[in-house]
N, C-alpha and C positions, 0 to 999 in steps of 0.2 A: 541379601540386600540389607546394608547398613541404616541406611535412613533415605526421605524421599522429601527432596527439594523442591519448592515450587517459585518458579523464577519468572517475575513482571518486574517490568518497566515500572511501575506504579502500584502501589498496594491503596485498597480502602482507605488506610488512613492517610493519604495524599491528595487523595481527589473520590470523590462521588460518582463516577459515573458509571456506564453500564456494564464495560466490561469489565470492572473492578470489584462491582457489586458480585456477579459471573463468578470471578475467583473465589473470592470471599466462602461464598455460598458450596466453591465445588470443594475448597478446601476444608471448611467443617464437615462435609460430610466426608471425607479421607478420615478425618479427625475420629470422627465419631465410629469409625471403624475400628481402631486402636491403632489407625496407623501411626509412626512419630512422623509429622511431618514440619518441614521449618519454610515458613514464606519468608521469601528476599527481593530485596530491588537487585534488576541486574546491574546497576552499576557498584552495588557492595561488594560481588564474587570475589575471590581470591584464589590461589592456589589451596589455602587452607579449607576452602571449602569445596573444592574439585579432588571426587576420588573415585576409581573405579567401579564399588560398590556400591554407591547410592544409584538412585534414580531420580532425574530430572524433568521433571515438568515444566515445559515453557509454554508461557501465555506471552508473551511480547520480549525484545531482544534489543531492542534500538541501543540499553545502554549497556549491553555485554560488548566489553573489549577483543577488539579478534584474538586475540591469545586464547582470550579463556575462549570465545567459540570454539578453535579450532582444537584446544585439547576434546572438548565436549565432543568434538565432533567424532575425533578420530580414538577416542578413548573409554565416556562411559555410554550410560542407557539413557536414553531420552525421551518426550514424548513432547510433541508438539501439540497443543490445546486447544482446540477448535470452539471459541466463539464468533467467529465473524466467517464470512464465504471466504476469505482470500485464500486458503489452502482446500476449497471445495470445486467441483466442476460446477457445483449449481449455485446459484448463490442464495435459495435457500435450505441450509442443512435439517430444516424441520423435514423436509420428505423423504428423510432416509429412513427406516425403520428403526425404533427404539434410538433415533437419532445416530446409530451408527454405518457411516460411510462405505462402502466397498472398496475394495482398494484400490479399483480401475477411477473411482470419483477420484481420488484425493491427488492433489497436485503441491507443488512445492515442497515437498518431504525433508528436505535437510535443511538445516538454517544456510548456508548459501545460495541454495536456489532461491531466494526472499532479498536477495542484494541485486539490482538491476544496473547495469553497467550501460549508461547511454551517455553516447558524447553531446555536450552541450550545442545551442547553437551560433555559429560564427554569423553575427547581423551581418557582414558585410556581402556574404551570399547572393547573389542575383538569384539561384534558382529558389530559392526560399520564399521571393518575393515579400518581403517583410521590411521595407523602405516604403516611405511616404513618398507617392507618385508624382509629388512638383516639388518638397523643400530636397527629397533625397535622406532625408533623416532616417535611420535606423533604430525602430524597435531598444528600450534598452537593455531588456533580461525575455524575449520569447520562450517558450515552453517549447523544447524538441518535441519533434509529433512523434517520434516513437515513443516518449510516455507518456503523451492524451492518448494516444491509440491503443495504451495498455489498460489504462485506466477505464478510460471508455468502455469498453469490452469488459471488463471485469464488473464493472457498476451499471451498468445497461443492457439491455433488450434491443433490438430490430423497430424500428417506428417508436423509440421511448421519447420522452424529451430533455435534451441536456440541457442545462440551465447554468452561465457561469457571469459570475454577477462582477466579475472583473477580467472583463474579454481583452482587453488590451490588443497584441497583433493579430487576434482571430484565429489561433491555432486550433482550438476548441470547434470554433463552425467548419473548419477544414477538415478535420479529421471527423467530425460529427457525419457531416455529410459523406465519406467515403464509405463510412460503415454503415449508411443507411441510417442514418438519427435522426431526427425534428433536431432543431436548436435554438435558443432565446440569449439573449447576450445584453448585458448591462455594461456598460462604459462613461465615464465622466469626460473623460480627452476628449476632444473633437480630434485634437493630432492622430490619435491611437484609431477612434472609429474609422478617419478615414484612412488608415494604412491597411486595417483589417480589411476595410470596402475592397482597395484597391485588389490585395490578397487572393480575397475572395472572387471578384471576378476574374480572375489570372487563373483560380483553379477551374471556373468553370468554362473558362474561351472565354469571355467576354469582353468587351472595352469598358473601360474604367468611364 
C-alpha cells in the first residue's frame, strides 16, 4: 500500500462541525502512527490521484464525481467511515463493542447503495390526495412518501415524536402515522394546513 487517502466532502478547515472535528481527530491519530496519509475534499479527486495501491477512506461522498466513484468502486481498497448511524442497523454505534460493528449490523456497504432512486411526485395525482379540497390547488413540491418513510425509519423509534416545522402537504403526519409515530407539525399556509387536513383525513376514512 502506497499511501492512504482520506476523502470528505468537507474538511476542518471549511466548517466546524461534528463530524469534521470526527475526521480531523481519526486522521491525527493514522498520522501519529506513521502512517502517510493525505485528507482531500471529494470534489478535488482526479484520476491523478486514483490508483490501485492506495487506500481510501471515505467519510462523506456527495461531491465525488461518478467517474471517480465508479473506478473506486470497481477498482481500489476502500473503507467506508462510520460517524453517523446511516450505515449501522442501530442507530447507536456506541453499543457495539470497542465500537466495532458485526458485519450482520452494517448496511449500505458500497457507495451505491447510499444513492436512493425515488420518483418524484406528480401533484396532479388523485390517489395521493394532495389538492386542496374546494380551490382544487396542488401542493407545489410534496415530499414522495417513499423518502419520509426512509428517513423516518432510519431517524426514529416506534411511539418517538417526529417534529417537522415546515409540514406543508402533510407527507411527514402520513407516513408518521403508518409507522406508528406521534407527530407535531408547524405550517405558516393556511392553504397548505388545510390540504394536509384534508390528506390526512382521506388516509384515515374520514370526512374532511
Amino acid at each position: 500500500m502506497n499511501k492512504v487517502y482520506y476523502l470528505s466532502d468537507l474538511l476542518l478547515e471549511d466548517l466546524v462541525g461534528g463530524g469534521e472535528l470526527n475526521d480531523y481527530e481519526l486522521c491525527k491519530m493514522i498520522s501519529n502512527k506513521g502512517i502517510k496519509l493525505t485528507r482531500m475534499r471529494t470534489n478535488e479527486i482526479n484520476k491523478e490521484n486514483l490508483n490501485k495501491d492506495s487506500l481510501y477512506i471515505i467519510s462523506n461522498f456527495i461531491g465525488l464525481k461518478q467517474e471517480f466513484k465508479s473506478f473506486l468502486i470497481e477498482n481500489c481498497k476502500y473503507i467506508i467511515y462510520e460517524h453517523d448511524h446511516k450505515y449501522l442497523r442501530s442507530r447507536n454505534p456506541a453499543i457495539y463493542k470497542d465500537y466495532k460493528a458485526p458485519v450482520d449490523q452494517i448496511i449500505n456497504k458500497n457507495l451505491d447503495d447510499n444513492i436512493w432512486h425515488i420518483n418524484r411526485v406528480v401533484n396532479v395525482s388523485k390517489s395521493q390526495k394532495i389538492k386542496h379540497p374546494i380551490t382544487g390547488d396542488a401542493h407545489p413540491c410534496p415530499f414522495p412518501e417513499e423518502l419520509i418513510t426512509r428517513i423516518v425509519k432510519m431517524s426514529s423509534d416506534e411511539n418517538d415524536i417526529v417534529l417537522d416545522i415546515f409540514s406543508g402537504s402533510g407527507t411527514v403526519f402520513k407516513v408518521s402515522d403508518i409507522l406508528n409515530r406521534k407527530w407535531i407539525g408547524i405550517e405558516k399556509e393556511m392553504e397548505y394546513c388545510e390540504i394536509s387536513d384534508y390528506r390526512f383525513s382521506c388516509h384515515k376514512g374520514e370526512t374532511f
